[in-house]
DOGUDREN-177509 format. One record per residue: z, y, x of N, C-alpha, C in turn. Coordinates in steps of 0.001 Angstrom, whole numbers, plus 500000, padded with zeros to 6 digits. Each point is the difference from the previous one (the first is absolute). Layout:
% residues N
ZYXZYXZYX;...
***
This chain:
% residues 376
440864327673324869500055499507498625499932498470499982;500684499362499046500237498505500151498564499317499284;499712499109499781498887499133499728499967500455498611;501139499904499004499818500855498566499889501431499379;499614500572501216499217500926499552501454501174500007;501737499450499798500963501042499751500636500419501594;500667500730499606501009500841501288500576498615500730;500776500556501544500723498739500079501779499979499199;500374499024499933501077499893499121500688501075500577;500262500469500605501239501739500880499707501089498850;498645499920499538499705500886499305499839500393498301;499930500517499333500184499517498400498422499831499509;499869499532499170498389499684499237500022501371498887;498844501065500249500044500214499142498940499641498995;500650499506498229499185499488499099499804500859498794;498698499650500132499114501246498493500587498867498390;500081500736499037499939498979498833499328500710499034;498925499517499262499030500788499328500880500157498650;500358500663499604500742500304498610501706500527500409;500565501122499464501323500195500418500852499395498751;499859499343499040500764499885499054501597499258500201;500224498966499172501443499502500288499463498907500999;499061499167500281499779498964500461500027500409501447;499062501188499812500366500536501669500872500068500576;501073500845499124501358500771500388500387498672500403;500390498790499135500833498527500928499661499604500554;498446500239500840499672499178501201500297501654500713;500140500857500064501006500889501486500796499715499697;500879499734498458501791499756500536499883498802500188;499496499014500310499627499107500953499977499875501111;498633501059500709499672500211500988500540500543501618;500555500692499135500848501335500675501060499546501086;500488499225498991501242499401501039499517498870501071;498797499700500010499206499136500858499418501214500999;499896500878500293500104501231501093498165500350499517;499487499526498653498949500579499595499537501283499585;498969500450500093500081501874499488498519499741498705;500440500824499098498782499543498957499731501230499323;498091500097499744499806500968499057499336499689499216;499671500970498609499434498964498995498610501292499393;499048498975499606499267500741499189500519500187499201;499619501252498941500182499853498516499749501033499279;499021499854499127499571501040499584500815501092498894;501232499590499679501061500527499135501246500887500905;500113501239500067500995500354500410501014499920499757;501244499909500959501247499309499732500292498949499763;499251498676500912499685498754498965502049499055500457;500181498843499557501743499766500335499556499994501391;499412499494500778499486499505501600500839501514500413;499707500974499648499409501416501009501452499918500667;500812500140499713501857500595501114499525498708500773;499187498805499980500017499089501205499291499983500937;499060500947500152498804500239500918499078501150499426;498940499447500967498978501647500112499302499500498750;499150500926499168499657499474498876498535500952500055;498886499449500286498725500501500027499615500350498366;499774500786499022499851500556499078498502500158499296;499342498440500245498701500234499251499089498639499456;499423500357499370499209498671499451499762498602501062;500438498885499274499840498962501050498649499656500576;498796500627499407498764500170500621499632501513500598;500807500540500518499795501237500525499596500065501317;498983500232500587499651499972501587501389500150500699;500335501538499925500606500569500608501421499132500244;500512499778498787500960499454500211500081498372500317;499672499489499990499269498575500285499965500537501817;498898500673500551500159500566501372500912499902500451;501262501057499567501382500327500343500456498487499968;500109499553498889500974498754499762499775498846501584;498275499847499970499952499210501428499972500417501519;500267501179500016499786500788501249502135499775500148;500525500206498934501768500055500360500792498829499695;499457498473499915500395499029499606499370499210501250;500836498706499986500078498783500538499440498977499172;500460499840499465499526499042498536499853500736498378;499431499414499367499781499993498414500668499325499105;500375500075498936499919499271498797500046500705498846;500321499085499039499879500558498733501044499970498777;500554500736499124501167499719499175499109499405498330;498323500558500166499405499172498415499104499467500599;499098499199499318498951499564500550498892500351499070;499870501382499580498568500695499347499805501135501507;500353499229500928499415501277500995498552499809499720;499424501410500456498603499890500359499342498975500540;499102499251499629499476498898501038499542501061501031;498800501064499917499678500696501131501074500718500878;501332500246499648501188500379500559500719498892501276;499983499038499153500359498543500786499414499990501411;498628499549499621499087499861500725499687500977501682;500337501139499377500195500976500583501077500254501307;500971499646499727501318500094500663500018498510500667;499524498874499303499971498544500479498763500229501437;499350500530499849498943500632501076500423500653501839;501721500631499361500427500741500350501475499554501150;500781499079499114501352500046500230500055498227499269;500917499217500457500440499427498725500100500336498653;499566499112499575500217500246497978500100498951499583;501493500008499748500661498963499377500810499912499043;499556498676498675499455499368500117498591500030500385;499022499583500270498562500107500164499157500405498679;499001500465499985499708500947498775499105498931499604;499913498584500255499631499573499260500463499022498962;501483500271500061500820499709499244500302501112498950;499848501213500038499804501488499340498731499316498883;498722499640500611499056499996499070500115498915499244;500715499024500359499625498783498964501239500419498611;501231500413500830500700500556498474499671500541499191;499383500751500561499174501554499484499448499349498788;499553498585500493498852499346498559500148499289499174;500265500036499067501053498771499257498672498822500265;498898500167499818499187498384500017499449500007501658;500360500745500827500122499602501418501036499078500252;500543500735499405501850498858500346500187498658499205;499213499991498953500222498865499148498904498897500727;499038500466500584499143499084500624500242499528500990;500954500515501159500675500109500931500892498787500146;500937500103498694500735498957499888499505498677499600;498646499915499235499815499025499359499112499442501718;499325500618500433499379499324501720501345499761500934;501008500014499417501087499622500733500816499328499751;499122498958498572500708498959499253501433500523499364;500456501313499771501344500667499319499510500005498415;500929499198499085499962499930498893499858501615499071;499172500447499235499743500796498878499964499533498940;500313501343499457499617500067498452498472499988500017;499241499049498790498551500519499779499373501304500007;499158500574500755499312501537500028498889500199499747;499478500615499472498713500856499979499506501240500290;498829500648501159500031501636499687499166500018499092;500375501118499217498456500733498965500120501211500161;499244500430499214499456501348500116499563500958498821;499299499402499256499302500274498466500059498742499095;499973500581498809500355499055498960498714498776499839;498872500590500660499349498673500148500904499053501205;500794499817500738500581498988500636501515499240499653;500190501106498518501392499588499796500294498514499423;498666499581499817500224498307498956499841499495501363;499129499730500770500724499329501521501100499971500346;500647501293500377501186500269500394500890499224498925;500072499542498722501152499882499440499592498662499819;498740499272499930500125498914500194500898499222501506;499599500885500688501008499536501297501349500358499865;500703500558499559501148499896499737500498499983498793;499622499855498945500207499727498664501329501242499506;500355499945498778500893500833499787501476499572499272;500793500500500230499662501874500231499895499716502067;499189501715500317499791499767500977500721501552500778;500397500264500757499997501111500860499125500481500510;499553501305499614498746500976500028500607500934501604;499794500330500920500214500893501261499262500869500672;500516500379500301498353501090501038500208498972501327;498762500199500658500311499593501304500936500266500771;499518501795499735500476500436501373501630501127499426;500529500381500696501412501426499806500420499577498855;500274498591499669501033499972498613501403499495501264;501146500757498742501566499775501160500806500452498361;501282498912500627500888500602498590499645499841498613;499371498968499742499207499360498897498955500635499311;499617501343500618498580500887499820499142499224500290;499116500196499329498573499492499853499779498498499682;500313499525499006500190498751499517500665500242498926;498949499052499097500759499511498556499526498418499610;501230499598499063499894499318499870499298499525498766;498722499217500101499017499855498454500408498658499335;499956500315498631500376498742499311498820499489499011;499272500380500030498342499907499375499342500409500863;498538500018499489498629500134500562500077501600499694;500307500493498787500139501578499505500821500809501172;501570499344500345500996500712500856499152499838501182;499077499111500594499217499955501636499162501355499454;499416500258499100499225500747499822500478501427500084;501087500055499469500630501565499989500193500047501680;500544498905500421500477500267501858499139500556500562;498917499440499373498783500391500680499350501654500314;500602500170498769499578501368499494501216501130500718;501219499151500021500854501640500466499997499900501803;499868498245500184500126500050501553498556500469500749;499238499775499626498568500409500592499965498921500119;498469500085500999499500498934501213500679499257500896;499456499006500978500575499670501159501654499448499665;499384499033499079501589499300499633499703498499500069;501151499282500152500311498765499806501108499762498920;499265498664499283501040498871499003500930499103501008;500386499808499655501525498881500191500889498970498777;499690498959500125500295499242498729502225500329500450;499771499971498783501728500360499391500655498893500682;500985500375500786500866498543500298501228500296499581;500647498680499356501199499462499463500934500060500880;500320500528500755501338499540501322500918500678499646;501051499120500632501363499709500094500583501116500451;499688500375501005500398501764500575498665500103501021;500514501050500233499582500765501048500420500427501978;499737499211500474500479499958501622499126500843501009;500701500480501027499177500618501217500494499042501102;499553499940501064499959500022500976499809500435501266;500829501048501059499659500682501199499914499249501138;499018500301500385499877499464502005499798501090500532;500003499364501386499873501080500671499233499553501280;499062500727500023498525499428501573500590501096501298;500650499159501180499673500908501205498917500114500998;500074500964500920499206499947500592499894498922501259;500728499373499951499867498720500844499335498825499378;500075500040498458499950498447499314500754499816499418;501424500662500038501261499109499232499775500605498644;500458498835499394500163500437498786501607499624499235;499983500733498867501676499598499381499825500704498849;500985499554499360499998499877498125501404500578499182;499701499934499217501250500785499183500082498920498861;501343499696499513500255499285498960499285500251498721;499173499211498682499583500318499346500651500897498967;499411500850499890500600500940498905499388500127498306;501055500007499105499265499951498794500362501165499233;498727500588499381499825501206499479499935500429498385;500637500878499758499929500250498625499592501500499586;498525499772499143499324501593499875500379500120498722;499544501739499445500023500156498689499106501132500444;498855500089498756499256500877499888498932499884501299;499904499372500828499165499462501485500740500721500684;501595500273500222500584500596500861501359499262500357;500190499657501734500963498783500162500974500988499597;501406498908499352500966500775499534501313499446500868;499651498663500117501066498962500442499412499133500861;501075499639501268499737498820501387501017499175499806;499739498919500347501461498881500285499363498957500869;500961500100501173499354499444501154501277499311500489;500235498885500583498326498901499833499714499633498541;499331499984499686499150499308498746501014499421499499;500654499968499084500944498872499284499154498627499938;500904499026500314499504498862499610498198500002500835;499882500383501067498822499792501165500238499063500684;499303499064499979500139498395500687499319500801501675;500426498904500742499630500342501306498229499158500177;499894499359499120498496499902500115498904501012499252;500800500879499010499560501321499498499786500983501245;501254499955500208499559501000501557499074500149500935;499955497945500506499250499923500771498197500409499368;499812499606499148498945500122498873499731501434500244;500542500893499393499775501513500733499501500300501440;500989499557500730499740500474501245498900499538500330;499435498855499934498263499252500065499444500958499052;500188500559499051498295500760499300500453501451501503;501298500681499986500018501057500372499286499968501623;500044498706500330499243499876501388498863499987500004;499433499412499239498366499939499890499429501108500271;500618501225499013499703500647499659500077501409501522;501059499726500975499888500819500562499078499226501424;500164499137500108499106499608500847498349500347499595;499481499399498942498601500671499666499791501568500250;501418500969499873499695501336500430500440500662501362;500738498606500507500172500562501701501322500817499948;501114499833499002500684501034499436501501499892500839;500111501941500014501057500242500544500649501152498595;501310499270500349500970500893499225500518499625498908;500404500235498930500721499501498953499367499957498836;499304498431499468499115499750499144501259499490498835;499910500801498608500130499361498918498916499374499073;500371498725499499498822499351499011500800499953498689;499396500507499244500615499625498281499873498724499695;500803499295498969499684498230499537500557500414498949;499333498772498796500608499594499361500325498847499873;501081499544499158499933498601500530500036499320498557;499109498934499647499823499483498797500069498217499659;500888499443499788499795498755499623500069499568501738;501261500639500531500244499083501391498958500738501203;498911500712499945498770500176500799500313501438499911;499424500652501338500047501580500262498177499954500108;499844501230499109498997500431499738499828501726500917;499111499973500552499858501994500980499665500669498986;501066501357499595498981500701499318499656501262500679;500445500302501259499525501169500278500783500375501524;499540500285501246501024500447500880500007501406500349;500857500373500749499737501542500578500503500087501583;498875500481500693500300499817501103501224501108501230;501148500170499152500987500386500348501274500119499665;500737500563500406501867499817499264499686500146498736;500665499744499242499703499337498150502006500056500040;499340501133498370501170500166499391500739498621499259;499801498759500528500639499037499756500764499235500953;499421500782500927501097499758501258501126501057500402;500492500834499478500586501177500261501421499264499773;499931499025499718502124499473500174500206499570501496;498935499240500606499953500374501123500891500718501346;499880501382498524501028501441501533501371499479499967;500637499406498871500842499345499869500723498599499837;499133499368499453500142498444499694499649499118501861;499275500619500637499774499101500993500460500296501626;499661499483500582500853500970501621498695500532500756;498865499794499550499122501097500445498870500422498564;499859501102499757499188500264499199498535499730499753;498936500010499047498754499996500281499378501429500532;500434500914499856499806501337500419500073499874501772;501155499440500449500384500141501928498982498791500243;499523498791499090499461499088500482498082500367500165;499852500594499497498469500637499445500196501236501412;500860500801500062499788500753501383500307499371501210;500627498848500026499692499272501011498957499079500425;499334500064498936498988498780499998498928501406500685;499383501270499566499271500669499853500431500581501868;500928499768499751500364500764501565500006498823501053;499469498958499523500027498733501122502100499593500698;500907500063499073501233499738500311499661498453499489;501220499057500650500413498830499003499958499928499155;499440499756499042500623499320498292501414499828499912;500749499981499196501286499752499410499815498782499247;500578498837500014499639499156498925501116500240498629;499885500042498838500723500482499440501256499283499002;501104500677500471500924499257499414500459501038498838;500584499030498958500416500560498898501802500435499864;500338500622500260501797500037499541500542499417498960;499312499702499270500739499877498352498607499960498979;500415499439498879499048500809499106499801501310499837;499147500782499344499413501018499720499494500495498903;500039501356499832498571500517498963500065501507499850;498812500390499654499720501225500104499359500235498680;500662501273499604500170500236498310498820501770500536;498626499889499528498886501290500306501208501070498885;500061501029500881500692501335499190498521501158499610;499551500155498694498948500026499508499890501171498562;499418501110500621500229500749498825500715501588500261;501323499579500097501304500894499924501012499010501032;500654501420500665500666499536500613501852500097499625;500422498331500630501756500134499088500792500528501162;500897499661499225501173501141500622500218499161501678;500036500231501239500318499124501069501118499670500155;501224500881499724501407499601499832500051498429499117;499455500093499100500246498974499043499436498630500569;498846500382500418499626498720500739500323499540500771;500582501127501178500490499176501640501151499200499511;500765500663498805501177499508499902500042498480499557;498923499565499664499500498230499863500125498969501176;500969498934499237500296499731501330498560499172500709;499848499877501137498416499664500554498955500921499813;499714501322499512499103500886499514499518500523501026;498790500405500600499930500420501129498743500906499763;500145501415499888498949501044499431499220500462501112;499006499970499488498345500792500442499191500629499588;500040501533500072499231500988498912498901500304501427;499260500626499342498593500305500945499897501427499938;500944500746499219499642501971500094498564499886499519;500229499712498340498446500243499210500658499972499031;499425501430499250500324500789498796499763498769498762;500791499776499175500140499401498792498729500137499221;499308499247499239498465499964498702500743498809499503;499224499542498942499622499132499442499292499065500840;500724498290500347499011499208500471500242500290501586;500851500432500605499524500753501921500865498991499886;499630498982501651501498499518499835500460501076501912;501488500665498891500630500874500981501073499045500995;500086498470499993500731499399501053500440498676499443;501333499443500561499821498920499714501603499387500449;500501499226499521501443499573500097499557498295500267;500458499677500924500791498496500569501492500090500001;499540498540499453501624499643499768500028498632500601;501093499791501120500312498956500085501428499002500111;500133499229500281501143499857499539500505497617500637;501165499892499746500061498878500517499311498756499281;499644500226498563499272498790499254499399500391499197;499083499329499790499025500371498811500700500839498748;501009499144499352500830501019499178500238500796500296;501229500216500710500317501607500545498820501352499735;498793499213500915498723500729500028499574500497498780;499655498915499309499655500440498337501043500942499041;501439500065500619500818500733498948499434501461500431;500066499934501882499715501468499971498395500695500079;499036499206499343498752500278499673500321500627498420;500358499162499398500310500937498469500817500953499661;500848500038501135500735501754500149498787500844500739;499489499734500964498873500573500311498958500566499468;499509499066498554498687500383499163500908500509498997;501175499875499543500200500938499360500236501454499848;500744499955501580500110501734500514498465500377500325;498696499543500330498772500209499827499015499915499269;500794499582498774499196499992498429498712498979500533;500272498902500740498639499253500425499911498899498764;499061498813499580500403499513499425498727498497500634;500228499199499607499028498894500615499084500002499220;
***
C-alpha cells in the first residue's frame, strides 16, 4: 500500500459516498471512467446513485452499515454535509474521510462558520446567535433590521430562515423556527456569486471561474459562468477567502463558498464542503468537471486546473419534468436528469447550455427556462 493509505495505481480505488442522490450519481459518472468502483450509503431505496454502484441501504448513523461501508472502501466522502458528526468521525477513524469532518462540523453550524470566517479576517454580514426572546434585542441590535432569522444547524434550499422586518417579524421567527438560531443583518448586494476550489492531497490547489447565481424561493434556479462582468481582481479576491478557508481545515476535495458581492466587496455567506449545485456547468462548460476533479483530489490523482470552453450556464430543472426532445433540440442544450420521480420543489436535473458567446448562450437559456417553466 502506498504512503496514502490507497491501492497502487494498477488497481482501481474503491470509494464510499455517504448519500446516493444526484450528487453522488456525478461523482461515479465521473469516477468510473477513472477505473474507480463506488458504493454509497443511503438510507432511501432506489436512490439516482443505485445503477452506479453497490448501494448499502440504511441510516447514515447505522452501525452496521457504517461497518460495511469501512470494511469495503478505500476512501470516504460525502455528497451533503449534515452527515452525522458521530458518523464522520467514525469512518475518519477508519479509512480516509474526505473532506475531513471537520469541515462537516463547522458547516453543519451556521455561527461555527460565521466565526470561522470572521478569525480568518473573510468579510460578513453582521451576526448574532440567540435563542429566547430574552436575547432577541441583542441580537438585533447587532444587526439591525430588517435582519435574517436562521437555524444554525440543517437549513438548505432557503428552509429555515426568514426574513424579519420588525422587532414583531424577529419575534414570530422565533416562534416557528425554535431555538438555536442566528440573526444576520440584511445585505443590499448586487448579486449573488460562488466560488469552487479544489484541495489535493498533495497541496495543490485550483479554482473554478466565479460563478453568479440566481435563486427564487431559496432554490438556485440559474448559473452564468464566468460571472458577467468579474474583474480578475474579483477572482483573485475569491480565491484568497476560498484558501483561507481550506487551509484552516487541512482541506481535500471540492470546496464551494457562497458570496455576495455588495458595493465592489465580496461578503461569505455560507460554504458547503462539497460539489455544489452551482458548479454543475462544469460537466459541460469546462474540460474537466468539478465532479472528476473532487474524485481526483479524494483519490490522491493530479488536480486538473480548470479550463473553461466557452461561456456557460445551467438552467436547475425543478418540479416537473419537460419534454427532452424539445430541449436537446436547443442549440448548446446539454441534459441531465437524475431518475427522481417529479413533486413540487425536487430539483429532478438540470440543463447547461453552452455556446460560442455570451449571447448565443443567453438566447439558448430562455428557450431552456421556457421549455422548463423555470423563471429567475
Amino acid at each position: 500500500m502506498p504512503q496514502d493509505g490507497l491501492p497502487a495505481r494498477s488497481a482501481y480505488v474503491r470509494v464510499a459516498v455517504l448519500g446516493g442522490g444526484q450528487l453522488a450519481r456525478m461523482l461515479a459518472l465521473e469516477g468510473i471512467p477513472l477505473g474507480h468502483r463506488f458504493t454509497f450509503l443511503e438510507p432511501s431505496p432506489d436512490p439516482p446513485a443505485g445503477a452506479l454502484g453497490t448501494v448499502i441501504e440504511a441510516p447514515y448513523d447505522d452501525a452496521d452499515g457504517l461497518a460495511r461501508i469501512a470494511a469495503g472502501a478505500d476512501v470516504v466522502t460525502y455528497e451533503f454535509e449534515n452527515v452525522p458528526a458521530g458518523s464522520a468521525d467514525y469512518l475518519a477513524a477508519r479509512l480516509p474521510a474526505l473532506p475531513p469532518p471537520i469541515a462537516l462540523a463547522t458547516a453543519q453550524d451556521r455561527l461555527a462558520e460565521k466565526r470561522m470566517f470572521g478569525e480568518l479576517g473573510i468579510p460578513t454580514a453582521p451576526f448574532h446567535p440567540f435563542d429566547t426572546p430574552a436575547d432577541l434585542d441583542a441580537a438585533l441590535e447587532a444587526t439591525g433590521l430588517p435582519a435574517v432569522i436562521k437555524t444554525r444547524r440543517f437549513g438548505y434550499d432557503g428552509k429555515g430562515q426568514v426574513v424579519a422586518r420588525s422587532r414583531a417579524g424577529a419575534e414570530a421567527a422565533l416562534g416557528s423556527l425554535g431555538s438555536g438560531l442566528i440573526a444576520e443583518s440584511f445585505v443590499d448586494f448586487q448579486r449573488e456569486l460562488s466560488i469552487l476550489a479544489v484541495g489535493g492531497r498533495d497541496g495543490s490547489r485550483v479554482y473554478y471561474p466565479l460563478t453568479e447565481n440566481h435563486h427564487r424561493d431559496g432554490i438556485l434556479r440559474l448559473s452564468l459562468a464566468p460571472a458577467p462582468g468579474a474583474s480578475p481582481a474579483l477572482q483573485a479576491e475569491a480565491e484568497r477567502l476560498a484558501d483561507r478557508v481550506m487551509t484552516r481545515l487541512d482541506y481535500v476535495g471540492v470546496l464551494a463558498v457562497e458570496l455576495f458581492e455588495a458595493d465592489g466587496r465580496l461578503l461569505a455567506n455560507e460554504m458547503a464542503p462539497r460539489v455544489h449545485n452551482s458548479g454543475h456547468w462544469t460537466l459541460d462548460g469546462a474540460h474537466v468537471s468539478q465532479f472528476e476533479n473532487h474524485i481526483r483530489a479524494v483519490t490522491a490523482l493530479p488536480l486538473a486546473t480548470p479550463r473553461m470552453t466557452g461561456p456557460a450556464a445551467m438552467v436547475n430543472i425543478i418540479g416537473t419534468l419537460p419534454d427532452p426532445a424539445a430541449v436537446t433540440a436547443v442549440r448548446g442544450a446539454h441534459l441531465h436528469l437524475y431518475d427522481k420521480a417529479p413533486r413540487p420543489g425536487r430539483k429532478l436535473g438540470h440543463v447547461n447550455v453552452t455556446g460560442r458567446d455570451a449571447a448565443e448562450v443567453g438566447e439558448g437559456v430562455e428557450k431552456v427556462r421556457a421549455l422548463t417553466g423555470a423563471t429567475r
